[in-house]
N, C-alpha and C positions, 0 to 999 in steps of 0.2 A: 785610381786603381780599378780595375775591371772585375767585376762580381762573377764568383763561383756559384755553378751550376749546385741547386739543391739534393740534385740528384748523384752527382759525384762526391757527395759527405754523407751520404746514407740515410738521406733525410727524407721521410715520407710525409704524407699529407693526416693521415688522423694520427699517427704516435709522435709526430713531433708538430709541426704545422698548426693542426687543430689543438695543442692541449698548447702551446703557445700562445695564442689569442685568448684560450678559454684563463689560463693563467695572468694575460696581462690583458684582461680587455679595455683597456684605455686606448690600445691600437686602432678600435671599432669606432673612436669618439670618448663624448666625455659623459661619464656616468649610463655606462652600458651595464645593462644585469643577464650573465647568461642562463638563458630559462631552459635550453637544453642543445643535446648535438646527437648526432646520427639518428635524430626522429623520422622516422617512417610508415606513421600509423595514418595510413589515409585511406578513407572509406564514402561512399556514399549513403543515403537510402535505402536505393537501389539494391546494393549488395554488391557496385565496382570496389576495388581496391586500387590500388595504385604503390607501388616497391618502392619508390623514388625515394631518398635519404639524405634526409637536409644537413648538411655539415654543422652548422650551428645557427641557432635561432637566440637573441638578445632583445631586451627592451631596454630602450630610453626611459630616462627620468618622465620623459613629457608622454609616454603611455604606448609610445610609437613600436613596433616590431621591429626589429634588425635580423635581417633573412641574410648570412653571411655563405658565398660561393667557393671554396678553396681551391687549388690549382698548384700542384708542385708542375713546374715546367707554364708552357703555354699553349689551350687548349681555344679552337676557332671557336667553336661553342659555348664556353661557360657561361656567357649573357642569356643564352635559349633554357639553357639548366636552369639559371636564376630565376628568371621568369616564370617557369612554370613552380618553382619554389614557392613564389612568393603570390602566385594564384591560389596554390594549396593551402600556406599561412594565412592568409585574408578570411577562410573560413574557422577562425580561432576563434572564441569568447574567451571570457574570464573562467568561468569553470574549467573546459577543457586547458586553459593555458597551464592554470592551477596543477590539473593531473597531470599535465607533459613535465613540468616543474618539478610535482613532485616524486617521481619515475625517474627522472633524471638525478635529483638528489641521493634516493635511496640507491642509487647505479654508481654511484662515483663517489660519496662522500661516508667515509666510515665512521659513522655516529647510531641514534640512535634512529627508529623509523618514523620519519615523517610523512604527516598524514596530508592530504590533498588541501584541508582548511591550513595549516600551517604551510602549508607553500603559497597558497591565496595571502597568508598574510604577510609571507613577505617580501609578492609582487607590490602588494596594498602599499608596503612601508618605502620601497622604491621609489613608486612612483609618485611625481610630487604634486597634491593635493587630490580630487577627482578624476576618478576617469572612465569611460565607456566602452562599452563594446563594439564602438563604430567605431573610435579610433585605432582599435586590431588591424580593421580590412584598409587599413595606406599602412602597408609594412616600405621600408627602407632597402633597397638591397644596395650588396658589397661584393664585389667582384675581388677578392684575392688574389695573386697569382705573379710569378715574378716576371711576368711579361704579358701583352696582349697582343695580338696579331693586328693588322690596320684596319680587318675585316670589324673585328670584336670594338675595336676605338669610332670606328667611322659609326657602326648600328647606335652604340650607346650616346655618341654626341647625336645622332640623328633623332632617335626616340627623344631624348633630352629635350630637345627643339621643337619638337614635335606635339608633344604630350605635356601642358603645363602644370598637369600633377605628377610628375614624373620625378624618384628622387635615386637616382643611382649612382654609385661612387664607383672607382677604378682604383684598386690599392696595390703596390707592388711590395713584395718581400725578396730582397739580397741579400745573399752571403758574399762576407767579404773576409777573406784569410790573411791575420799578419801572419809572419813566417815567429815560429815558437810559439804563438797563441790562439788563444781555444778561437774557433770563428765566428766575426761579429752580422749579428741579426739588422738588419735592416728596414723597419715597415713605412710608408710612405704613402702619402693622397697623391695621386696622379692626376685624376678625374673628378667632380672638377674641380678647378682654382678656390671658386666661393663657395662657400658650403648653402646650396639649395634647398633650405629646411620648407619650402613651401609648397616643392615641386614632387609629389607623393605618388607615386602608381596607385591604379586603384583596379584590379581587376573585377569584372561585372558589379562597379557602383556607378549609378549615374552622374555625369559627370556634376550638377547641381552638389548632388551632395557628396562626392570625391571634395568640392572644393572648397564647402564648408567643413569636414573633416581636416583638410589639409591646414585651415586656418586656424583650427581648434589647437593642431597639433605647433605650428609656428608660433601661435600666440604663446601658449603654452611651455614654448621654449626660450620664447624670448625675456617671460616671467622671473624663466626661471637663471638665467643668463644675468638679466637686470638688478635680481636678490644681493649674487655672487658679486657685482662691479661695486655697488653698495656697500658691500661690507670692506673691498680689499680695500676700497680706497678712503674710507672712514667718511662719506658723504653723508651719514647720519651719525653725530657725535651718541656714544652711548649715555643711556639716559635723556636723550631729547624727549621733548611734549612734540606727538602730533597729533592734529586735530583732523576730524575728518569732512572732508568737503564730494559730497558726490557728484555734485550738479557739473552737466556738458558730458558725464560719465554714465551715465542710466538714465531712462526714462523719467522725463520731470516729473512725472503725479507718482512715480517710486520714489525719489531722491524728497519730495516734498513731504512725504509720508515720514520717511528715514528723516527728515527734519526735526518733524512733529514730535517723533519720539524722543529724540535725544532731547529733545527741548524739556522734557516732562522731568528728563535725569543730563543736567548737560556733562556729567563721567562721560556718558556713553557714548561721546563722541572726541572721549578726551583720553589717549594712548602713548606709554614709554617705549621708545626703542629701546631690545632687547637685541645687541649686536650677536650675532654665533653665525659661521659662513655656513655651514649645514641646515639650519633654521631658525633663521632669523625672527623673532617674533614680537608680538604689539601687545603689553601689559594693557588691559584699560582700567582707568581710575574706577569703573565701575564694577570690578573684580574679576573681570575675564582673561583668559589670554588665548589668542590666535595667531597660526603663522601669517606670519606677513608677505605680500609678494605686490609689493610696491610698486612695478614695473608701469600700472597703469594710473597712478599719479592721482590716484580720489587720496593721498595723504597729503599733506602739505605742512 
């Protein structure tokens, strides 16, 4: 069945489109938080400004930005838009993400007023375990739009290629109308196949540290990916003992130190799984508990 035009069902780009995504942002990926939309406060120094109006900005669990490009119809452009989007988001920290978050809350959400530390906390609570202000500058962008021209598909495989911190997706959205019913939404990864979590744009960071950035953020997701497989598939019965073994995993004269101690109290090296697919955690005999993110295998 051939997809109807967004634009012949009265369908625009921020009253339907935009609150769309913003409503279901699982379309964005998985555990996407949206920190705001139609932000336009750019400034420098200086005393430039800059009008430009991001449709929606999102963070990952793993601390990553999500620079999202909307497009009702199909515009040659939108990749050059994003770009300069996701130049402007790269100069974000945690404070300022904080205020945009919490501007955004008090704009849309009819409650009570939330202050700039309560939306710090509930970036904090999002995101899973640590995270820095250098992982801001490799935002992610999302191309939207229910079609791309060859011009827009050829640029973004080429950069792709190109750029090996480079992480840009291509998403399409279709309407498609049964005849008596309401018409159904279609969102879809077009671009690319495998999901790139390595390949990060990094506007003015040197590539050195783009690529330690980039690793921080794949690791980080992979962590957190690995928690999740663990629990579906019950790979640690609940209530198991695990012990902890560092070494081949940290520096030997750390991992030998981390020995020493546990030796002093061997609890402290002795921990119950605590199954929960949100947060998973490691009881230790020794009366602690921490989340667990097992991924990197110092448990056994």
């Amino acid at each position: 069945m051939p997809a109807t035009r967004l634009a012949s069902l009265g369908i625009f780009e921020t009253s339907h489109l935009e609150r769309w995504v913003v409503d279901h942002p699982e379309v964005l990926g998985d555990n996407v938080l949206i920190v705001t939309t139609q932000y336009g406060k750019w400034s420098s120094n200086s005393g430039d400004l800059a009008k430009e109006r991001l449709d929606i900005l999102g963070l990952d669990s793993s601390g990553q930005l999500v620079v999202v490009e909307l497009k009702r119809g199909i515009d040659q452009n939108v990749h050059m838009q994003a770009i300069t989007y996701a130049a402007l988001v790269a100069g974000f920290n945690k404070a300022t993400l904080a205020d945009a978050h919490a501007e955004y809350l008090n704009r849309t959400v009819d409650s009570e007023k939330v202050s700039v530390a309560e939306a710090a906390e509930a970036l904090n609570e999002h995101v899973d375990g640590t995270w820095d202000d250098d992982v801001l500058t490799v935002p992610k962008i999302i191309l939207l739009a229910e079609d791309f021209t060859a011009q827009t598909y050829t640029t973004v495989t080429w950069l792709s290629n190109l750029t090996p911190n480079l992480s840009i997706e291509m998403h399409t959205v279709n309407a498609f109308v049964f005849e008596g019913q309401q018409p159904c939404i279609v969102f879809r990864r077009l671009f690319p196949a495998v999901d790139p979590s390595t390949r990060v744009l990094t506007p003015g960071v040197a590539v050195a540290t783009a690529a330690s950035v980039a690793t921080k953020i794949a690791e980080k997701k992979r962590r957190i990916r690995s928690t999740y497989i663990l629990h579906d598939t019950g790979a640690i019965p609940e209530g198991e003992q695990i012990i902890l073994d560092l070494r081949t995993w940290i520096d030997p004269q750390l991992a030998a130190a981390v020995d020493a101690w546990v030796a002093e109290d061997p609890r402290r090296g002795r921990a119950t799984w605590v199954s929960d697919r949100e947060l998973n955690r490691l009881g230790f005999d020794a009366g602690f508990i921490v989340e667990a993110s097992p991924a990197g295998d110092a448990w056994r």
